[in-house]
LUMMIVO-288699 format. One line per 5 residues: for each residue x, y, z of C-alpha. Coordinates in nm, 3 decimals. Example, Ala and Ser with C-alpha at 12.3 -4.5 7.8 and 13.67 -1.06 7.14 Angstrom:
BEGIN
1.230 -0.450 0.780 ~ 1.367 -0.106 0.714
This chain:
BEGIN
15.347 7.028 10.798 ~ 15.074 6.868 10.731 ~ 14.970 6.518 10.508 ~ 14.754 6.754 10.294 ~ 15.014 6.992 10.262
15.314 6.694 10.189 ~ 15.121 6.600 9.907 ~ 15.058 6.953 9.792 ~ 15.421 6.987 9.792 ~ 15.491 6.635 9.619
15.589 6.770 9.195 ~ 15.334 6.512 9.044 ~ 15.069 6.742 9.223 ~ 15.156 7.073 9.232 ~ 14.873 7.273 9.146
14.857 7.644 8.982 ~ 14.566 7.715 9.143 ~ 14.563 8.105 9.365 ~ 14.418 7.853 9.654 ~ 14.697 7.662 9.645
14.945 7.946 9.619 ~ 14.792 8.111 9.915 ~ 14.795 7.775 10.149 ~ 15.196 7.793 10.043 ~ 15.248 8.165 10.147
15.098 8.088 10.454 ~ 15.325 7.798 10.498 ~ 15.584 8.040 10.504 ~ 15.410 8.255 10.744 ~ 15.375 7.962 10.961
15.757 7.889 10.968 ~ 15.808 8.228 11.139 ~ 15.524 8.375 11.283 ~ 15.659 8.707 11.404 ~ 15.751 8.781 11.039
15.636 9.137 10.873 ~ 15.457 9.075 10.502 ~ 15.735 9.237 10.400 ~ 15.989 8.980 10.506 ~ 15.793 8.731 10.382
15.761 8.890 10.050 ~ 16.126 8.903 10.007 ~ 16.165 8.516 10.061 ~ 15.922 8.455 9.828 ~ 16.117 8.686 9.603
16.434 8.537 9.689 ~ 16.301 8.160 9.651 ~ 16.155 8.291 9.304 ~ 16.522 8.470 9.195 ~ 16.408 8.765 9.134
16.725 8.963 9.207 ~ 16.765 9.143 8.838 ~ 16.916 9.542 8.898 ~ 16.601 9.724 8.835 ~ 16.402 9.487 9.088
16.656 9.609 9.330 ~ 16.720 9.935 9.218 ~ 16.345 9.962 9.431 ~ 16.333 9.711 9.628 ~ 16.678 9.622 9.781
16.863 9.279 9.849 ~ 16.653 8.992 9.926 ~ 16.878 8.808 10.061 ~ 16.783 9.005 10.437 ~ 16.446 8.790 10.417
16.545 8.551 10.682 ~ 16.678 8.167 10.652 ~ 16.607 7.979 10.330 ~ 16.280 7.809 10.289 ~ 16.259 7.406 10.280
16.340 7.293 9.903 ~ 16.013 7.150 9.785 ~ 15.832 7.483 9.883 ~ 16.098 7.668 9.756 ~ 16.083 7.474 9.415
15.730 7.535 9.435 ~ 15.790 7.917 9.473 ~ 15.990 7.938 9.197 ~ 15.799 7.763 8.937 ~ 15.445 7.944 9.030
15.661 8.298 9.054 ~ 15.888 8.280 8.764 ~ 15.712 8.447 8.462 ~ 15.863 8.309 8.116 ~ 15.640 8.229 7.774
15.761 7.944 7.580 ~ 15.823 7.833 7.274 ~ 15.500 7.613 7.274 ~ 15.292 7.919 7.363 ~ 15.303 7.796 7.731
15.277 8.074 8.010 ~ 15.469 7.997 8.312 ~ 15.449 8.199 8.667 ~ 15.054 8.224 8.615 ~ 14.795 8.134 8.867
14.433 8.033 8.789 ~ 14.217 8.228 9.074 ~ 13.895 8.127 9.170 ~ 13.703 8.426 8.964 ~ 13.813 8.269 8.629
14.074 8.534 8.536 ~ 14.444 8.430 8.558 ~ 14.724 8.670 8.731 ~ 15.073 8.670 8.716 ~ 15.239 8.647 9.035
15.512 8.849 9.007 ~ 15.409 9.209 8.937 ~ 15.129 9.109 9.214 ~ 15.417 9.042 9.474 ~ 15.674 9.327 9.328
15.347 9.601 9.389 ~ 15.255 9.436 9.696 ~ 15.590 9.457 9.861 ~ 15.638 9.832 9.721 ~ 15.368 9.926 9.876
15.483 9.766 10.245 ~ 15.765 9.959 10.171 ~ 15.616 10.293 10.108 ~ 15.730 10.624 10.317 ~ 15.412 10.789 10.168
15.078 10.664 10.090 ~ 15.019 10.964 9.819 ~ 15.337 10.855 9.601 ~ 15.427 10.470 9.607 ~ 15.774 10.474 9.452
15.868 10.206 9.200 ~ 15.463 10.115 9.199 ~ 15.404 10.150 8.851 ~ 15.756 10.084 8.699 ~ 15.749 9.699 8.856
15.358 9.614 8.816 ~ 15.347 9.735 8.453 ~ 15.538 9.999 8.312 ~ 15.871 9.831 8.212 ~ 15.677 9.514 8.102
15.452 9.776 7.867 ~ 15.774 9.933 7.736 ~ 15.891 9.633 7.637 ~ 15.602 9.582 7.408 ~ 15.535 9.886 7.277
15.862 9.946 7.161 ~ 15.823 9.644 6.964 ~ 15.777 9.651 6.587 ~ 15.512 9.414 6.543 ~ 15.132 9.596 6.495
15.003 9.714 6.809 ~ 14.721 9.432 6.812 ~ 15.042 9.177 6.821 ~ 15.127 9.350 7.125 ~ 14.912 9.339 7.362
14.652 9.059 7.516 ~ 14.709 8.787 7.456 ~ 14.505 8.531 7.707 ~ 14.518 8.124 7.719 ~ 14.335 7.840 7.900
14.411 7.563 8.141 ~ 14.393 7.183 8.091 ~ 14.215 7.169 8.397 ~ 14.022 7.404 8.610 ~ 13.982 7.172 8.947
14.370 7.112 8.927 ~ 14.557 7.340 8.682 ~ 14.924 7.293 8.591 ~ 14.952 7.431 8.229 ~ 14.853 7.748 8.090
14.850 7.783 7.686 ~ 14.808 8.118 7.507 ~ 14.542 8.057 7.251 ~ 14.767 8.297 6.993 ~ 15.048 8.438 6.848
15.190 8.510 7.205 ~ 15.236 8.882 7.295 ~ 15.492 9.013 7.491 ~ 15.233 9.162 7.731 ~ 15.007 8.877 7.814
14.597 8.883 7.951 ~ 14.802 8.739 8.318 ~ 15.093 8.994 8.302 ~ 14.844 9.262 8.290 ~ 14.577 9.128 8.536
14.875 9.076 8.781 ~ 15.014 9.406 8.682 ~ 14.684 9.569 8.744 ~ 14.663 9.385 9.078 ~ 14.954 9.467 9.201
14.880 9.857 9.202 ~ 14.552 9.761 9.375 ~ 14.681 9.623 9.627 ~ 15.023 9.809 9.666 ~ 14.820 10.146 9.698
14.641 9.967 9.978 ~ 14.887 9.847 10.198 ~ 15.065 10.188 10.140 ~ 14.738 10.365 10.269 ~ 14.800 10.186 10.628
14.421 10.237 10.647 ~ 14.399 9.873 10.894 ~ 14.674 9.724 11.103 ~ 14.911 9.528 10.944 ~ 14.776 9.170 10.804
14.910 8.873 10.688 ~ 14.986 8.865 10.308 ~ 14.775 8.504 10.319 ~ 14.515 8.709 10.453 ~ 14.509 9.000 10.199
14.529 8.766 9.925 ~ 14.232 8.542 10.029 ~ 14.038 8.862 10.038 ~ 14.141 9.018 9.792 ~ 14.092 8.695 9.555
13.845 8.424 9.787 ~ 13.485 8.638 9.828 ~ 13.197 8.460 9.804 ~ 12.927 8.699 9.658 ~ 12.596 8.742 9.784
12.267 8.724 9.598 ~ 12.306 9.080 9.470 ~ 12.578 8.973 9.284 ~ 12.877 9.279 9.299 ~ 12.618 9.533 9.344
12.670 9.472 9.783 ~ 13.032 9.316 9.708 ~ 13.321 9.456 9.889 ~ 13.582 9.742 9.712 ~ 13.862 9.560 9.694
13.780 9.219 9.531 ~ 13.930 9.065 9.223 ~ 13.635 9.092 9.046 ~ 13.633 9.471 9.090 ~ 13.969 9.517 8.920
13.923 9.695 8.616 ~ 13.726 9.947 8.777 ~ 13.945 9.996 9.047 ~ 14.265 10.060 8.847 ~ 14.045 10.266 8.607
14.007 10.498 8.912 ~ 14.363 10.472 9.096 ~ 14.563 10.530 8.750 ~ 14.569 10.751 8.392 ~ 14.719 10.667 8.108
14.929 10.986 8.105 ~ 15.102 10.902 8.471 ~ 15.096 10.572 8.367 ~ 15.333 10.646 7.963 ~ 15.557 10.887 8.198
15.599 10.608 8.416 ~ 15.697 10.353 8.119 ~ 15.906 10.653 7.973 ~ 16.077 10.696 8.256 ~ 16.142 10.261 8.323
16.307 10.301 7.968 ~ 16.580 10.542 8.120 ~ 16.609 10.343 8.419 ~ 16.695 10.052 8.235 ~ 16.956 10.290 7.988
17.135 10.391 8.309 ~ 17.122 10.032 8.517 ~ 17.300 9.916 8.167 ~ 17.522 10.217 8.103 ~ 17.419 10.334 7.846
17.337 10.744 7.769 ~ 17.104 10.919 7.853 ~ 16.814 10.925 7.491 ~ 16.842 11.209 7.244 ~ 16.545 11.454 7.269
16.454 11.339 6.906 ~ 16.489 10.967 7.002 ~ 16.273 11.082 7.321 ~ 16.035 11.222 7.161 ~ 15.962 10.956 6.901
15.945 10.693 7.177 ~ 15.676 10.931 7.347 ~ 15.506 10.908 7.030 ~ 15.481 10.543 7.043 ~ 15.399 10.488 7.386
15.116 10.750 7.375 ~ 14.960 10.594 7.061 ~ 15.004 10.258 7.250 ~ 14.842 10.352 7.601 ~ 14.493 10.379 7.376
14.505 10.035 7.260 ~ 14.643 9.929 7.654 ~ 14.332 10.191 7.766 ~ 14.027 10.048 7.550 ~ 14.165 9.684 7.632
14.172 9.697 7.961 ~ 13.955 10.030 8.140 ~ 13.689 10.016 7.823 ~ 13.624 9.659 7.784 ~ 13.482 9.444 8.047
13.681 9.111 8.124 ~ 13.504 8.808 7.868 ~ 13.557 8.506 7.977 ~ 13.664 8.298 7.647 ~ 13.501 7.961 7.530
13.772 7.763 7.599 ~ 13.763 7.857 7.988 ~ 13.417 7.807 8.047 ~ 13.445 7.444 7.819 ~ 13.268 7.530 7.544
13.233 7.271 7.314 ~ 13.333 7.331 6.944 ~ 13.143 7.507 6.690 ~ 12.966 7.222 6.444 ~ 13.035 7.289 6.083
13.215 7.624 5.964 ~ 13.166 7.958 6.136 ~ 12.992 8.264 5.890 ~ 13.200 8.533 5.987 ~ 13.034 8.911 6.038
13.077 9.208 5.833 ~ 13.199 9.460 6.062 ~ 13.089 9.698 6.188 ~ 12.751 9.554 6.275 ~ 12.438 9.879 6.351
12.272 9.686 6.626 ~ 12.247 9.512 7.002 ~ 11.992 9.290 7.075 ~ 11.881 9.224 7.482 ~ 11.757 8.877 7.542
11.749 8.711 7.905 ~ 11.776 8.314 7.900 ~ 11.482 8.236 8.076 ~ 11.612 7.903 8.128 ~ 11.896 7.914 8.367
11.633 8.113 8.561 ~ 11.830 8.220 8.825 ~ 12.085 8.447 8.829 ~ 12.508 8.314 8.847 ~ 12.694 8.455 9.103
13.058 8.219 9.069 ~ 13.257 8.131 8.739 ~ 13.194 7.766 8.812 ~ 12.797 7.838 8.820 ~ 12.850 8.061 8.540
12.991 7.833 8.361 ~ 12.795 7.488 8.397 ~ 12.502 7.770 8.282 ~ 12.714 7.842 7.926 ~ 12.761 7.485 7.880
12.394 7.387 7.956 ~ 12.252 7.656 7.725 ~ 12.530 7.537 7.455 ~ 12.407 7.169 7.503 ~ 12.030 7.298 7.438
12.081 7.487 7.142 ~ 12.339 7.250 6.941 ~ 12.153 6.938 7.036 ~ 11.736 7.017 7.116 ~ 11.763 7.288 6.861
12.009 7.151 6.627 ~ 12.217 7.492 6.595 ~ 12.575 7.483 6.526 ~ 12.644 7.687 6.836 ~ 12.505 7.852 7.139
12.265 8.080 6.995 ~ 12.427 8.450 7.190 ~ 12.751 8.638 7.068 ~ 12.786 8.694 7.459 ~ 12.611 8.648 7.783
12.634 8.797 8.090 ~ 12.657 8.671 8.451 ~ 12.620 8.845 8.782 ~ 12.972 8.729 8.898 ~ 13.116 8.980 8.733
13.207 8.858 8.387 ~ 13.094 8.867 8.058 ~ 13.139 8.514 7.860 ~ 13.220 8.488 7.513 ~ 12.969 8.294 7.302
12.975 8.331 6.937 ~ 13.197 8.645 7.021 ~ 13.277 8.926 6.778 ~ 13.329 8.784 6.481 ~ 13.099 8.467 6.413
12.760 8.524 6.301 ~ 12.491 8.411 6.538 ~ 12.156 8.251 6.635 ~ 11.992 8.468 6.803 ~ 11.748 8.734 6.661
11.558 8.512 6.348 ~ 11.659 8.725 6.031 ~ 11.865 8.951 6.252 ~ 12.142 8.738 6.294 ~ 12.399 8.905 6.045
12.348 9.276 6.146 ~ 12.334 9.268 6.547 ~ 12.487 9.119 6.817 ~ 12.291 8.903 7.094 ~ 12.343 8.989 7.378
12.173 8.744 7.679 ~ 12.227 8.791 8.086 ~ 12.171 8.496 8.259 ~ 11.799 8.455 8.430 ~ 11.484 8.511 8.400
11.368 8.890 8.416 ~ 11.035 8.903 8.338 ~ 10.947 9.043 8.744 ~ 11.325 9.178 8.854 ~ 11.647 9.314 8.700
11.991 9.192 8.673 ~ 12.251 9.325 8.909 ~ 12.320 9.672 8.827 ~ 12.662 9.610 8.835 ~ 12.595 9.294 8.491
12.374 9.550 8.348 ~ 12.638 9.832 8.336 ~ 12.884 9.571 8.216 ~ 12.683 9.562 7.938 ~ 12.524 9.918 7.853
12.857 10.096 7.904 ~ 13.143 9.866 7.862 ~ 13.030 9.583 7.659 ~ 12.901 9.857 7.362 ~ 13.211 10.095 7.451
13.434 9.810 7.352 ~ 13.277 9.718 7.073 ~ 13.265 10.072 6.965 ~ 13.599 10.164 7.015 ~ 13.707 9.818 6.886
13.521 9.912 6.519 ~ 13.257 9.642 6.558 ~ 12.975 9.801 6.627 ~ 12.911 10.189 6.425 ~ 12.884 10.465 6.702
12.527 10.545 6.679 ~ 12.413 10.174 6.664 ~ 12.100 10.088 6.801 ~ 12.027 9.907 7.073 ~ 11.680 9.656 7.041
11.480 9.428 7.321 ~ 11.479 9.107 7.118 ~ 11.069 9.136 7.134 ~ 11.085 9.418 6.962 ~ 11.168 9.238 6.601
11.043 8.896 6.703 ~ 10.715 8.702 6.840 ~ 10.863 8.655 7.186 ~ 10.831 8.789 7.575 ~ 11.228 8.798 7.570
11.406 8.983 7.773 ~ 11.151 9.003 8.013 ~ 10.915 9.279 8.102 ~ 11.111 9.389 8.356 ~ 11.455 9.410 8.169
11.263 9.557 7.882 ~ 11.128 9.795 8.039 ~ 11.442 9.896 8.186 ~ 11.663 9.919 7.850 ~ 11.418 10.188 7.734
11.571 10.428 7.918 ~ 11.921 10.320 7.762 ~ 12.104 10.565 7.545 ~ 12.129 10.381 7.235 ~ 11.727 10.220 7.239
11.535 10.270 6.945 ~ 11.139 10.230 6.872 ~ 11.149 10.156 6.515 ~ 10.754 10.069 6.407 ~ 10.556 10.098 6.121
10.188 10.307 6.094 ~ 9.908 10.007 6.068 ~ 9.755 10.110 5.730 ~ 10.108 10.118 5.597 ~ 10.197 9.759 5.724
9.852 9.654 5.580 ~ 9.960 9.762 5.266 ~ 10.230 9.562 5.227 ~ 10.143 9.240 5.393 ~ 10.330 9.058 5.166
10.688 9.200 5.182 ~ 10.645 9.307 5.548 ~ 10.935 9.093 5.649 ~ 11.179 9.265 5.386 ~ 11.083 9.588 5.518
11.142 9.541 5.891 ~ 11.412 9.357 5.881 ~ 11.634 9.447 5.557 ~ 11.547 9.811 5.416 ~ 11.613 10.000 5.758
12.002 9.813 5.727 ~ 12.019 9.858 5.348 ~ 12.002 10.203 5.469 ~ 12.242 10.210 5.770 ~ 12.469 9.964 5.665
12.728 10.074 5.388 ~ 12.859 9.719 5.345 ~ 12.871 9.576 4.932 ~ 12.633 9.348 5.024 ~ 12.345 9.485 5.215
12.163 9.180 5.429 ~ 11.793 9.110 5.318 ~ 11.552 8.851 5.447 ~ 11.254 8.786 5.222 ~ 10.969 8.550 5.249
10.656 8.535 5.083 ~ 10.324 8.448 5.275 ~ 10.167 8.353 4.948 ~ 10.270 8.115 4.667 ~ 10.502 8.175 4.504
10.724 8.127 4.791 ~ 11.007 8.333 4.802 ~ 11.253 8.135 4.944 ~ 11.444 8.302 5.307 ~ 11.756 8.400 5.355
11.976 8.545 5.589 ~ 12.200 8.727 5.309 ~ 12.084 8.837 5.030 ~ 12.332 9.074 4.782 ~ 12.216 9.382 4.616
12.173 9.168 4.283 ~ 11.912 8.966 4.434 ~ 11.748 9.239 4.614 ~ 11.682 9.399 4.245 ~ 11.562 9.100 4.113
11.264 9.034 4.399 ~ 11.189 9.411 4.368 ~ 11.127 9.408 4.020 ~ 10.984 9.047 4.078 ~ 10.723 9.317 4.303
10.686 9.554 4.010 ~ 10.523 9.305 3.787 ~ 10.303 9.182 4.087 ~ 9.949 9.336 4.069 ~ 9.953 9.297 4.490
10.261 9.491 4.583 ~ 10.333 9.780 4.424 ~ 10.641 9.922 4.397 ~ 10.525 10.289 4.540 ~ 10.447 10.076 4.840
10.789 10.017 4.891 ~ 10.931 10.323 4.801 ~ 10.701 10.483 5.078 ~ 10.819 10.257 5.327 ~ 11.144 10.282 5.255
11.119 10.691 5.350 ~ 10.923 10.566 5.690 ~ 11.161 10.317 5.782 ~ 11.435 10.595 5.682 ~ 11.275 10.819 5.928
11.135 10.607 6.205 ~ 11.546 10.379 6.247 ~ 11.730 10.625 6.243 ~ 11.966 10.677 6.491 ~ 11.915 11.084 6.483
């Protein structure tokens, strides 16, 4: 053993880091070389005590693992492997792995070692019921709203040396880690399974699996089966109807471990019910949505002042790139030193309350939460209430993003926020040059988010916009969304470019909006015809159809 590995081992420093979990699976490798993954998987599961009947209803005794490990590593074992919430909204048996994203260890090692164990490499038996489906029927069968049970995700007091992992809510009983673990664990169980390679160690497959270093294309050259690639790799190895049979059919398991009878077709039948209506919550949560990184994990510092919250759902997406980081992120650490730079900027050069962007993306894989959903931003001047800023992280005026951070963004970012009710369905999507004085996002980018589905050209004829110099800034910014948005209180910006001033404003209710048009009327300049007209251009020229 080594000194590094003593003090590892030493409870003032144990660390709940996937590095340091690894370094102690190989530890146990190292005490028996000649050992299969799968014996080593059952002394970890032994060492952990997982030894409840359904475990080895699949899985069998682990007691046959070989000779008991040394105690501190064994200690070790069990408190990273152990899964338990408690009462202080801590999450035990959670790793922090070197993407950002924490896992649950022990639906990773349960799938792992079902898959070892796997006669076929079509059907993986047990897979599904001890990654995720009896943890999922445990919280849809709940009676708390479906938002209460799903999701719930945390952060670490430290990210160089974690030890404790808080939720940042009410605490589900389905948690961020149970389900990233979960996930991973069918990943990697239908791998082994496969036998495409010779056997490996389990260190090995897990530094793999969790370690690569990206290249300067970011995930677009990356390796299949990475961490970083999860969502879209259980999206394509699993549906949500195999998956609710499979959480129907843990439910029985569980009856008959326990004795009990077999469930009444009606009582059957409303459970399917439930499960069904909960696999689209589990399905746009985890398949439609891209992973965000929140605030707390990339060390965001707090917002100065109180937040304006959004009226949801919002009709528009604005592109920016950040110019300044110029160069693209490729690791969560980068990624995030670039969140809290830009946040440092904008609260204290700029004086903003906040990092300007709702999100931003990076090319490691992530998308990072900045204002997020529901907090108004500072991002698009006079467009702040109505659209969400959206920044990736570089300068694109003479290349693109990855492909891979731009399709985070065109097709899950907006799917979520679709499907989540925060963004209308036909929203439109804007380059933020198109409604400001600016270069952003970048030739290049801009050019490129033309072709997406939801981008708009929304301009006015020049003998029109002569015409109403004055109240030019009302009309491009306010009438198109008084429109659009069926809100109470549509959002207007008006200014005056000649005295009397009419002061700005980022909201402005429909009261107000009467008064500065009839404040127009008796205006010999602008005419209210004007406006009319431009509200049946604007009408015409926004909208979505």
């Amino acid at each position: 053993m080594t000194e590094r590995f003593m003090c590892f081992l030493s409870p003032a420093s144990f660390s709940h880091h996937m590095d340091d979990f690894i370094r102690a699976v190989k530890q146990v490798e190292d005490g028996d070389p000649e050992a299969e993954p799968v014996v080593v998987l059952r002394r970890l599961r032994r060492a952990a005590g997982l030894k409840d009947a359904f475990i080895q209803h699949y899985l069998g005794d682990a007691n046959s693992g070989g000779p008991e490990l040394e105690a501190g590593l064994s200690n070790y074992i069990s408190k990273a492997v152990k899964h338990k919430v408690t009462a202080d909204a801590r999450e035990d048996g959670v790793v922090l792995t070197s993407d950002g994203t924490t896992v649950a260890l022990r639906p990773l090692l349960l799938g792992i070692e079902t898959g070892f164990l796997s006669q076929s490499s079509g059907r993986v038996r047990g897979l599904y019921q001890l990654t995720l489906a009896k943890d999922l029927s445990l919280s849809l069968r709940h009676g708390s709203p479906l938002p209460h049970r799903l999701g719930t995700d945390g952060c670490w007091d430290s990210l160089t040396s974690p030890q404790v992992f808080t939720l940042s809510d009410v605490p589900t009983l389905l948690t961020h880690s149970q389900v990233n673990g979960g996930m991973d664990g069918v990943i990697l169980g239908m791998e082994v399974a496969a036998k495409t390679r010779h056997p490996l160690k389990l260190s090995s497959l897990l530094t793999e699996y969790y370690c690569h270093q990206l290249g300067n294309n970011g995930l677009d050259t990356a390796p299949r089966l990475i961490s970083r690639r999860r969502r879209e790799n259980f999206r394509g190895l699993v549906t949500p109807p195999v998956l609710a049979r499979k959480v129907m059919k843990s439910v029985e398991l569980e009856r008959r471990l326990k004795g009990r009878s077999k469930m009444e077709v009606k009582e059957k039948k409303q459970l399917m019910a439930v499960v069904r209506e909960g696999m689209k919550e589990f399905v746009h949560m985890y398949t439609d949505c891209p992973t965000i990184i929140p605030r707390c994990m990339w060390g965001a510092e707090p917002y100065r002042g109180t937040p304006t919250n959004l009226s949801l759902p919002l009709s528009f997406m604005y592109i920016h790139h950040t110019h300044t980081p110029s160069q693209p992120c490729l690791t969560f650490e980068q990624c995030s030193a670039d969140m809290r730079s830009m946040q440092r900027f904008h609260q204290e050069d700029r004086g903003w309350d906040d990092i300007g962007y709702s999100f931003v993306a990076g090319s490691d894989g992530h998308i990072y939460e900045g204002r997020g959903w529901h907090w108004r931003g500072a991002h698009t001047l006079g467009h702040n209430s109505i659209g969400y800023g959206v920044s990736f992280i570089g300068d694109y005026a003479t290349h693109l993003p990855s492909q891979h951070s731009m399709g985070l963004v065109r097709d899950q970012l907006a799917s979520c926020a679709v499907g989540g009710g925060r963004l209308i369905a036909n929203f439109t999507l804007h380059g933020h040059r198109q409604v400001v004085n600016t270069s952003c996002p970048g030739d290049t980018l801009y050019n490129e988010i033309k072709g997406w589905e939801h981008f708009r050209v929304c301009s006015m004829s020049t003998d029109i916009h002569q015409q109403v110099l004055y109240i030019y800034i009302i009309v491009k910014e306010k009438l198109c969304s008084c429109v659009f948005n069926t809100v109470q209180h549509p959002l207007c910006v008006c200014v005056r470019v000649n005295p009397p001033f009419w002061t700005y404003q980022d909201s402005l209710t429909r009261k107000e909006y009467a008064s500065f048009k009839s404040f127009t009327e008796k205006n010999e300049k602008l005419q209210v015809n004007k406006i009319h007209l431009l509200d049946s251009v604007w009408s015409k020229n926004c909208s979505p159809d």
